[in-house]
N, C-alpha and C positions, 0 to 999 in steps of 0.2 A: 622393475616396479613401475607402476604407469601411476597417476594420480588424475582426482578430479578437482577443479578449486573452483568455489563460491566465494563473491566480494559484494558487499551489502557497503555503499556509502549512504552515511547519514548527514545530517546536518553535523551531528558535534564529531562520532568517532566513526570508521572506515574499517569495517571488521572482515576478515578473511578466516574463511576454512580449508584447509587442505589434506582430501580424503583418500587416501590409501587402496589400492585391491584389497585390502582385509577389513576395511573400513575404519580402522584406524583417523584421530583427528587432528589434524595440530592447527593450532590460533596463532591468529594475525588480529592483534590491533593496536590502530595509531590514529591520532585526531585528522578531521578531516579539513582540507586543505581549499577554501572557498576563495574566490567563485571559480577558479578551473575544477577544482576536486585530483585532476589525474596526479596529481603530485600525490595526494593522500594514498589514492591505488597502489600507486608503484611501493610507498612505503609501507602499507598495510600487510602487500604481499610479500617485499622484503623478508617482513618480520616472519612469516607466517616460512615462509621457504628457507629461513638462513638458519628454522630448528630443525629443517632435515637434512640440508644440501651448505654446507661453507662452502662450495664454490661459487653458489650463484646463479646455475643455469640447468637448475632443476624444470623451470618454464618446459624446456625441449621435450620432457616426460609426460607433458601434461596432456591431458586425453582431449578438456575441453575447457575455455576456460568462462565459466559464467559470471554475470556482472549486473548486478541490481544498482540502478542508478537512480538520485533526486535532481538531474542534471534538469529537465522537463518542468518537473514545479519549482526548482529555485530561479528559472528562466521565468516561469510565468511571475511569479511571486513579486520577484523584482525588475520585472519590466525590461528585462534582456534579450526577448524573445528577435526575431529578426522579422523586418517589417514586411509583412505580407500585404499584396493586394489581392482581392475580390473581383468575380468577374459576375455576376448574374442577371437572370431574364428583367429586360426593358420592365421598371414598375416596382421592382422589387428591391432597390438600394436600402431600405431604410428596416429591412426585417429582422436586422441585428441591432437596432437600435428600441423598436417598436417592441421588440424581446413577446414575451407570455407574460400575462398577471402573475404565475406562481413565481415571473423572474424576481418579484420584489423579495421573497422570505426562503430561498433557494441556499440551503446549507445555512439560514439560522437555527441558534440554540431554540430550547423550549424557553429560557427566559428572554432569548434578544427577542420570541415573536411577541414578546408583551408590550413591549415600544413602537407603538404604530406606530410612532412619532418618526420614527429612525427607517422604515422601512424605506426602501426607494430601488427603482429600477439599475441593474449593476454597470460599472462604466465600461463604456467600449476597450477593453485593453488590445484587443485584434480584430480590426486592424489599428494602429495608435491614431488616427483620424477617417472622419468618412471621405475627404479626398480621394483615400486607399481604395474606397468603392467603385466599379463600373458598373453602365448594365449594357448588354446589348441587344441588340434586337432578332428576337426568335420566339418560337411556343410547341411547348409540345403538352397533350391533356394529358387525362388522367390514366386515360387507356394505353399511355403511348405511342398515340398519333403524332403525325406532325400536321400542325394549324398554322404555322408560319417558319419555312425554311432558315435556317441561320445567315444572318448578314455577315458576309465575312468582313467587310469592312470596317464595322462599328469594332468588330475583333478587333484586326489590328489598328484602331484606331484609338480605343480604349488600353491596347496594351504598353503601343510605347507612349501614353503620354504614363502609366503607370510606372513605367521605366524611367519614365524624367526626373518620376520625385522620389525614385532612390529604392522602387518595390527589389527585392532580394527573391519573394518567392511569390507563388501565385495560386490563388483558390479559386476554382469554379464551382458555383454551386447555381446549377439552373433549374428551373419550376418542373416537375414530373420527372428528373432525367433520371430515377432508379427506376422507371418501369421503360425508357428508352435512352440509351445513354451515346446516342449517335452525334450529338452538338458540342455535351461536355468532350468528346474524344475529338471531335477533331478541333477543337478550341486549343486542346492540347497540343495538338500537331503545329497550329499558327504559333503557338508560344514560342517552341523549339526550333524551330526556324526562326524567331525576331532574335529571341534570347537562349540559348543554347544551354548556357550554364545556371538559368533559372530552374527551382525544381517548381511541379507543378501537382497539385495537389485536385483530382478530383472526387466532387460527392456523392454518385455513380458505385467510386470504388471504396471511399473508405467510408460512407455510411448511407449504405443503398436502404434507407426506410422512411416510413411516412412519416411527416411531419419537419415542415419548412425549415421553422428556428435550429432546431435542435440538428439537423442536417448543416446546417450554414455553419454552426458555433465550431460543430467536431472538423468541419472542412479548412476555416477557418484559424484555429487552433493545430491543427494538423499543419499548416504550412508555414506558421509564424514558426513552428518548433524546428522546423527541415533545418534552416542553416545552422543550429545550437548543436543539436542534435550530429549532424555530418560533421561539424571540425571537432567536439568532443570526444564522438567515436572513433573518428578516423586518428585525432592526436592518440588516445589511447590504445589503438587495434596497433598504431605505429611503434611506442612505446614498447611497448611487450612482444612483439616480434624481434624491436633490437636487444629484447632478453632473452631473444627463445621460441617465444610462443613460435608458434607453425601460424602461418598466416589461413583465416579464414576458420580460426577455432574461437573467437570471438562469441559467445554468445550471451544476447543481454533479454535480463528477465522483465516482462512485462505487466500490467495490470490485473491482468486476467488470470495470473497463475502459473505461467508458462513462459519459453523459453524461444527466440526468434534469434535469426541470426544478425549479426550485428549491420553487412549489407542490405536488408531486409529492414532492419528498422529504422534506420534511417530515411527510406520514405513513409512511413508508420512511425513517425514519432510520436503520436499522441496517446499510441498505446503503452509507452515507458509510464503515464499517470499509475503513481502505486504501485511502483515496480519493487522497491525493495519491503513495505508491509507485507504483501503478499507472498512473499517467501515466507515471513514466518508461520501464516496460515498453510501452507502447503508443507512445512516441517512439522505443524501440529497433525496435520492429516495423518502423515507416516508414522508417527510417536505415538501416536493415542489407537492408531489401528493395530498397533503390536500390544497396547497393553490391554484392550479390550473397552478405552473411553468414547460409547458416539457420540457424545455434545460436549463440546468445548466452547470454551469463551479465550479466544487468545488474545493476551495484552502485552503490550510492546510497550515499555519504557525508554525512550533514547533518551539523548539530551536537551531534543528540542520540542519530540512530542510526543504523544500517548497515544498508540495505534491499538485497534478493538476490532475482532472479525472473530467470524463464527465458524463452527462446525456444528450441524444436526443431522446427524445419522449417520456421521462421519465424512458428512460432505459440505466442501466450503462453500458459504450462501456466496452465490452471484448475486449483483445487480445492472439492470439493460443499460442503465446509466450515471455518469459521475456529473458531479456539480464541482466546477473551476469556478471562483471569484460569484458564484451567485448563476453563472452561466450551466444551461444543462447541457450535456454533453450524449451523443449515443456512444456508448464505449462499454464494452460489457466489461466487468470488472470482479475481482473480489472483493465483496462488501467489505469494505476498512473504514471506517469513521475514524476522523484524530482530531485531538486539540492539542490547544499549546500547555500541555503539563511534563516537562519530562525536567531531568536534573538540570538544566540550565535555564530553566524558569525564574521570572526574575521577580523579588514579588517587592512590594511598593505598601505606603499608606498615602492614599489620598488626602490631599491635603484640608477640603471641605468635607468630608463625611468623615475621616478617622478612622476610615473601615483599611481593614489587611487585605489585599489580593493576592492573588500569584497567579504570574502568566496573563494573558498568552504570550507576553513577549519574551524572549530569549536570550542570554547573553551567547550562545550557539557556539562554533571554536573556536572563535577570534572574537573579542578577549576571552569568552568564557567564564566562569567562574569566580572568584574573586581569591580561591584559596588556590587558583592554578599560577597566579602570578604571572601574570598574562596583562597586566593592566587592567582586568575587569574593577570596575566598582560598585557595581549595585548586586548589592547578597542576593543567592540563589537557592533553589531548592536542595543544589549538593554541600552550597556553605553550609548550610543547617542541617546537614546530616553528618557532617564533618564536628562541628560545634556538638553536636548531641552525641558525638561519640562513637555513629556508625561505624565509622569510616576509619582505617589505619590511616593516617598521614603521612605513615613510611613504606604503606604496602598499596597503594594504590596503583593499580594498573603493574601491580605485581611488582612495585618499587620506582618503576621507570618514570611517575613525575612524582616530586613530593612535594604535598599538601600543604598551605601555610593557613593553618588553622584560626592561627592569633588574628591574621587578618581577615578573614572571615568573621570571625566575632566581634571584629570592632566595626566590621561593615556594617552587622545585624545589627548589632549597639546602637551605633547612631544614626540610622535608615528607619529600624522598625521598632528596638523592644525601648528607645529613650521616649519617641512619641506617645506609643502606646503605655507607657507607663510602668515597662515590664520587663524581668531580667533579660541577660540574653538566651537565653537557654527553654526559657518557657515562651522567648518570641521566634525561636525557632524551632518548638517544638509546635506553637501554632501553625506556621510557613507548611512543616512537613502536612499538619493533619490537615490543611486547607487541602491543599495539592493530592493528598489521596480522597479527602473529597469528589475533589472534581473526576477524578479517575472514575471512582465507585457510582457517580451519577451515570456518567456517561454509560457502562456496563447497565445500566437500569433501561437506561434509554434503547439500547440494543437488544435488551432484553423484555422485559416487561413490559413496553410499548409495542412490542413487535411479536406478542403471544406467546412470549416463551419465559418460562421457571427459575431461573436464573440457580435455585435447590438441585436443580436436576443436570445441572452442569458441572463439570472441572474447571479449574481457572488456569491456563498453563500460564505463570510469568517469565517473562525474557525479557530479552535487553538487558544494556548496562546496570538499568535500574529497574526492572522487574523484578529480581527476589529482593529487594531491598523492602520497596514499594506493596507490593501485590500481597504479602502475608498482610498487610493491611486493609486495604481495599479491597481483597477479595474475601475476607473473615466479616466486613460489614454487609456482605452480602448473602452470609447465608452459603453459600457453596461447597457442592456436596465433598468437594478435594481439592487441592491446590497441587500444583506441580511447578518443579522447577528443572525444567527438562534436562535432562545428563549435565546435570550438576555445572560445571565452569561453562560449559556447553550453550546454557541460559544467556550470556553475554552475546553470543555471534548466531544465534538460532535463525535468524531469519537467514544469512548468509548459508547457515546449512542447508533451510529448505531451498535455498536456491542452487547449492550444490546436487540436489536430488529433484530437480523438477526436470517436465517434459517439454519436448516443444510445442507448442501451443498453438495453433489458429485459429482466430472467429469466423465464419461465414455466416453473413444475415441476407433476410429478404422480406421487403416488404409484401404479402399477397393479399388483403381482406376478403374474406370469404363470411357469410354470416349462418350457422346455426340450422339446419342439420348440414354437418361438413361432408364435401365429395371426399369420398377416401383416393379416388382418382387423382384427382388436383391434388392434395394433400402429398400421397406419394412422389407427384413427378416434383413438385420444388424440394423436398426433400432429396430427391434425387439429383436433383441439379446445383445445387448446395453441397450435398457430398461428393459428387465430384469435381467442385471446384476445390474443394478440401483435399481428394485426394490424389489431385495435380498440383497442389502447393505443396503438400508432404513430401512426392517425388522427386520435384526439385531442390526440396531440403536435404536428399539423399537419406532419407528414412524406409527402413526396408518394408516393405509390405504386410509383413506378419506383427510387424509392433505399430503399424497403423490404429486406431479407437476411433470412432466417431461417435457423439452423445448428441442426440437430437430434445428440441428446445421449441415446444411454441408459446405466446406472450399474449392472452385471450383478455376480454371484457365484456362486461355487457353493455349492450348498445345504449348508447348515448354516454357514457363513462368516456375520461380523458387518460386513465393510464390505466397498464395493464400488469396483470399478473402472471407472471413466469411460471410455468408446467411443464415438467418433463415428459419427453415423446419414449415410449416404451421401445426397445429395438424389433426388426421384424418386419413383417408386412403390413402394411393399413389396410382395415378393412373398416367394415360400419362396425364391427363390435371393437374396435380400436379406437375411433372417436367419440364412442358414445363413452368409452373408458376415459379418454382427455375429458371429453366434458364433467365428466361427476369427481374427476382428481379437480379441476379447474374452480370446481363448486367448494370442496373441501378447504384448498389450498386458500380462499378468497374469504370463509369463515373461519378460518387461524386466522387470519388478518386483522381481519374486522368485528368477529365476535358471531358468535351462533345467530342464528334466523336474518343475518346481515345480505344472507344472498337474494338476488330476486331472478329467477330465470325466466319468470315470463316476459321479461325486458328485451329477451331473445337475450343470446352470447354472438360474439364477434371475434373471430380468430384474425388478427391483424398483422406480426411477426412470425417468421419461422426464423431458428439458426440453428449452425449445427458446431459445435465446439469438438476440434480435430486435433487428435493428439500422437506426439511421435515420442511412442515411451523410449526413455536413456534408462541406463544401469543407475540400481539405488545401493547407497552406502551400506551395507550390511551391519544390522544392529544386534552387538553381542550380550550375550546374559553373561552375566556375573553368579559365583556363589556365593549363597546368603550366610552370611552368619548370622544367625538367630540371636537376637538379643543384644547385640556389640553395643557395649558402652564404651565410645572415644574418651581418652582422655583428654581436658581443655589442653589447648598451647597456653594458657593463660589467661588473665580476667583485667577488664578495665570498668570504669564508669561510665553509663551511659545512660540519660536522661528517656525514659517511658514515657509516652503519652498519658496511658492509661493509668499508669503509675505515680502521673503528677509528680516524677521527680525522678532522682538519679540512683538505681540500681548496682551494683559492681557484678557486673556480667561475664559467665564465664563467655571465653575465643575460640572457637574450636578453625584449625586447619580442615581445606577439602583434603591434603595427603593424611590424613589420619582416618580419613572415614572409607568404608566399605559398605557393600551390599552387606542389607540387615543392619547398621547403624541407627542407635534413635540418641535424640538429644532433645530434653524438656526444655521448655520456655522458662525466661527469657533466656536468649542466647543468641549468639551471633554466629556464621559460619564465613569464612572468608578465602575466600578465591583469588587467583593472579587479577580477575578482569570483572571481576563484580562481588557482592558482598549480601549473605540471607539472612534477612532477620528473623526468628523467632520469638513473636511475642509472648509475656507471657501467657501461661493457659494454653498454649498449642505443643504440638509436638511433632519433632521431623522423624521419618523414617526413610533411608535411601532404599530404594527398589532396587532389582535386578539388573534393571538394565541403567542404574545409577543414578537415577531420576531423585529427586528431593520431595517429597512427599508430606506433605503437613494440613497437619489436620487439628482442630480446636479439639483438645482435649475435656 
C-alpha cells in the first residue's frame, strides 16, 4: 500500500490528510505550533499516520509528501522576514518608497476606502530601512540595448558595504533588465564571489514584466523570504526524513494552485503567498467537477481567517497580482481574498461608541480561545458558539481538548453582554451574527462587484468552521446550494486539495504589441515561454505525456493602467486567432465593467503573455456511495441551543456523522457533529447527504 499525504498549517490548527491507492482518507489534526510551525507538522502527521500504522514509519510508504504553508505571510506579517538588500540602476533608490498612487488604498475594504483621512502610502517593510538600498551605475533601454555598460566597481562597492550592515540576502532589480537581463546576471556572479552563502534574488527571473514598482516589490519580497523560507524547509524536509520520508519527496503548495518542489522553492519563496487557501479552491475544483457544479464560491473558515475564491465554469479565477501590506506584487495567484473572521476572532466593545465588533484580531493558537484554557481572555467567536450550544464541550476535536464553557461565558459576561446591557447568550448570539456578517459581505464583494450572481452559485463550506458558519452566511445570500464537502472531510479540505494538486509553474513575459497583433511575434514568445516551461518540467522529472500547458495574455486599451486576463485558445496563431483574443478580450472587459464600457477605438494593447505549466500527479479517487432513499437518522440526542433567528433557545435534536448515510435528510433546526467540525442546520433548511457523502442543504 503506497499513500499520498496533504498538510495545510493554519494559523490556529495544522490539518493532514492521508490518502490511500483506493482513495480511502484518514485525518490529521492538532493546533498549530507558532512561530516555527514544524513542531505542529510532525504532530498533525503523527495523528493522521498513527490511525493507520502503530509503528510509526508509515512516512517510508509515502509516494509524495505535500505541504501547504503560512510560513511566508506570518514572516511578513510580523516582521521576521530576513534583511534583504537592494541593488538598482544609479537614480532609482527611492521607487519603493515613491510606491504608485493606487499604493495608498491597495487591499482596503469598501468601507476603509471611505476614510481619506486614514489612507497613506504603505511602509517600507523590505527592505527594514533604505540604508538596505544601493544603486549602481549602468543603463540599459527599452529595446534592451545597452546605453551605459555595468560599473563593476560601484558592484562590489555597494555590496560589501551592504554586507556590513548585516544584508542576509540580495535583490537586484535593474531599469529594462526583462527585455535584457545581461547586468542583473552578472551582478549575480560578483555576489557569489564576495558572499557565497548569500542567496540572490534577481527581477529578470522572478518577474520579467513591465512595470518598475511592482518588479522591485516581488524582487524585493522574494529575498527577504529566502532565508525564512530555506531554514523552515530545510528544518522540516530534515524532520521527516528522520521519519522516513525518502528525501526529495518534499513538495510544497504554492499560490497559484500547484505544487513545486521544496529545493525549488526556496529560491521562489514568494510564491508560498496563499499557499494553503488555494488548496481548498483546487479541492472544490475536483468535487464539484464530479458532481456536475461550474460556479462555486469556496469559503474557508479557519481560526484565524475567512478565505473566499472562486470557481466559473469550473475554473479557478487567477489574478496577475497580490497585494502584501498595501504593496502590489506580480505573482499570479488564485484569487483568495481573506479577513480576519474565523473562530478565533476576538470581538471587543469599544469603549467610546458602545458599538460590538469582531475581528480582525485573533486570539490565533496560543492562547487561543478563552474556552481552550490556554490563558486566553478575551471571548471569541468559538466562546460564543460554545456558550449558544453549538459546540459539545466534551466532543470537541472528537474529545481530545475539553471545552470550559463556564469560562467562556463569564468572559462574554463581563467583556460584551454587561456593557451592552444584555444577557450572555444574546451577546453571543450577536458575536456569532456579526461575524457571519462580515463573511456574507465579503462573498458580495467577490461576487456582485465582480459581475457575478452569487444565485447562480454553490457555497462549498470548509474549514473547522465552515459548516458551522456557512449555513448562515451563505442562506443570507441567496445561493443556489450549499455544500459541505464529504462530510468530516470539510474540516481538512484545503489539505485534500493539496493532496490532489499538480505541479505547477508560471512563465511570463513582458512583449507590448498594439492592435492588429502579428500572429508571428505572438507565436514565437508563446513559444519561447513554453519551452522555458517545458525545461523546468523536465527537470521536475515529470514525464512528457502528463506535461499541460495553458496559455495566458493580459490586454488593454491604450492608455488604461491595468489589464485584463484572456485566455489564449491552444493551437496555432494565426489572424483569425487574434482577432478571436480581441473580441474574448472585448467581452471579458464588459463582465467587468458593465455593457457599452468598452471602447475599441482607443486601440487595444496586448502588454503580458504567460503560460501556466502543469505536471499532472495521480488524483485521490472519489467513491459513490448507495443512496438510501429517504433515510431518516435517528438523533444521538438533543440539547439547548440559542437560534439567532429564533431569538432564543430551542432543544435541538444531535445527530452523529456515523449514523448518517447516502440518502440521509435531517430538517432544521439541528445540529450534526463530527470528530473535527460541527453542521449547523437552521431552522427552515434541510440536509441531505449525497453520493459521494457530501452534505447538502438547502432552504427549505
Amino acid at each position: 500500500m503506497s499513500y499520498s499525504l496533504g498538510t495545510d498549517t493554519g494559523g490556529t490548527f495544522t490539518d493532514t490528510v492521508l490518502i490511500d491507492d483506493a482513495g480511502a482518507v484518514t485525518i490529521g489534526k492538532r493546533p498549530s505550533t507558532p512561530p516555527e510551525f514544524v513542531d505542529g507538522v510532525i504532530d498533525s502527521v503523527g495523528d493522521a499516520t498513527a490511525k493507520v500504522d502503530k509503528q510509526g514509519r508509515l512516512l517510508a510508504d509515502i509516494d509524495a509528501f505535500l505541504y501547504g504553508t503560512t510560513i511566508v505571510v506570518n514572516a511578513i506579517a510580523t516582521r521576521k522576514a530576513g534583511e534583504a538588500g537592494i541593488l538598482t540602476t544609479q537614480g532609482f533608490a527611492r521607487t519603493l518608497s515613491i510606491a504608485r498612487a493606487t499604493s495608498r488604498t491597495n487591499g482596503f475594504s469598501a468601507e476603509g476606502l471611505r476614510h481619506y483621512a486614514k489612507r497613506r502610502k504603505p511602509d517600507l517593510l523590505v527592505p527594514s530601512s533604505r540604508k538596505f538600498i544601493g544603486e549602481v551605475r549602468e543603463r540599459i533601454d527599452w529595446k534592451g540595448h545597452v546605453l551605459a555598460p555595468l560599473d563593476e566597481n560601484s558592484v562590489r562597492s555597494e555590496i560589501a558595504r551592504l554586507l556590513d550592515l548585516g544584508m542576509e540576502s540580495l535583490a537586484v532589480c535593474l531599469l529594462w533588465s526583462f527585455r535584457n537581463d545581461v547586468h542583473e546576471r552578472r551582478i549575480r556572479d560578483i555576489a557569489h564571489e564576495m558572499a557565497p552563502g548569500v542567496p540572490v534574488t534577481l527581477s529578470s527571473e522572478i518577474a520579467p514584466k513591465l512595470g518598475e514598482y511592482q518588479r522591485m516589490t516581488t524582487t524585493a519580497y522574494n529575498a527577504a523570504m529566502a532565508p525564512v523560507a530555506t531554514a523552515h524547509l530545510t528544518d522540516l524536509n530534515d524532520r521527516l526524513v528522520d521519519s522516513g520520508l525518502e528525501d526529495g519527496q518534499l513538495l510544497v503548495m504554492q499560490g497559484n494552485g500547484g505544487l513545486d518542489r521544496a529545493a525549488q522553492a526556496t529560491n521562489r519563496p514568494v510564491n508560498l503567498i496563499g499557499s494553503g487557501p488555494a488548496g481548498g479552491v483546487l479541492g472544490a475544483k475536483i468535487l464539484s467537477a464530479a458532481m456536475g457544479l461550474p460556479n462555486v464560491i469556496c469559503t474557508d473558515v479557519g481560526g484565524t481567517t475567512f478565505d473566499l475564491g472562486l470557481l466559473v465554469d469550473h475554473t479557478p479565477v487567477l489574478t496577475p497580482t497580490a497585494v502584501v501590506h498595501q504593496h502590489e506584487l506580480y505573482l499570479p495567484v488564485v484569487d483568495v481574498v481573506s479577513i480576519g473572521a474565523g473562530g478565533g476572532s476576538i470581538a471587543r466593545v469599544d469603549p467610546v461608541t458602545g458599538l460590538l465588533s469582531v475581528g480582525p484580531d485573533s486570539a490565533g493558537a496560543r492562547p487561543g480561545p478563552v474556552c481552550y484554557g490556554n490563558g486566553g481572555t478575551e471571548p471569541t467567536v468559538t466562546d460564543a458558539d460554545a456558550v449558544l450550544g453549538f459546540i459539545d464541550p466534551d466532543y470537541f476535536l472528537g474529545g481530545s481538548i475539553r471545552l470550559d464553557v463556564e469560562a467562556a461565558r463569564l468572559a462574554i459576561k463581563e467583556n460584551i453582554a454587561d456593557p451592552l446591557g444584555m444577557g450572555a447568550e444574546e451577546a453571543a448570539a450577536a458575536i456569532v451574527e456579526i461575524a457571519d456578517n462580515h463573511m456574507a459581505d465579503l462573498v458580495r464583494q467577490m461576487t456582485v462587484e465582480r459581475g457575478h450572481d452569487p444565485r447562480e452559485f454553490s457555497v462549498f463550506l470548509y474549514g473547522g468552521g465552515g459548516p458551522l458558519h456557512g449555513t448562515s452566511y451563505a442562506a443570507k445570500l441567496g445561493a443556489r446550494s450549499m455544500v459541505v464537502p464529504g462530510g468530516e472531510l470539510a474540516s481538512v479540505f484545503s489539505a485534500w486539495g493539496i493532496a490532489n494538486a499538480d505541479i505547477h509553474h508560471t512563465h511570463e513575459q513582458s512583449s507590448p504589441q498594439r492592435a492588429p497583433f502579428d500572429p508571428v511575434v505572438t507565436a514565437a514568445v508563446f513559444a519561447e515561454l513554453e519551452q522555458q516551461a517545458d525545461d523546468q518540467l523536465s527537470l521536475d522529472g515529470v514525464a512528457e505525456a502528463d506535461r499541460v500547458f495553458e496559455r495566458f495574455g493580459e490586454l488593454r486599451y491604450v492608455m488604461q493602467t491595468n489589464e485584463v486576463v484572456v485566455p489564449i485558445p491552444p493551437g496555432p496563431i494565426s489572424d483569425v486567432t487574434v482577432a478571436q483574443i480581441v473580441d474574448e478580450f472585448e467581452a471579458r472587459y464588459e463582465q467587468l465593467f458593465g455593457k457599452g464600457s468598452g471602447f475599441s477605438a482607443a486601440g487595444i494593447e496586448w502588454i503580458n503573455f504567460r503560460v501556466q505549466a502543469y505536471g499532472r500527479r495521480r488524483k485521490a479517487a472519489l467513491h459513490k456511495q448507495t443512496v438510501h432513499e429517504d433515510h431518516r437518522p435517528e438523533p444521538a440526542g438533543a440539547r439547548p441551543i440559542y437560534w439567532y433567528e429564533e431569538q432564543g433557545t430551542v432543544t435541538t435534536p444531535i445527530y452523529r456523522a456515523d449514523g448518517l448515510r447516502a440518502g440521509s435528510q435531517i430538517e432544521g433546526p439541528a445540529v450534526v457533529e463530527l470528530p473535527t467540525t460541527t453542521c449547523a442546520v437552521h431552522p427552515h433548511q434541510r440536509l441531505v447527504v449525497d453520493e459521494y457523502g457530501n452534505y447538502l442543504i438547502s432552504n427549505s
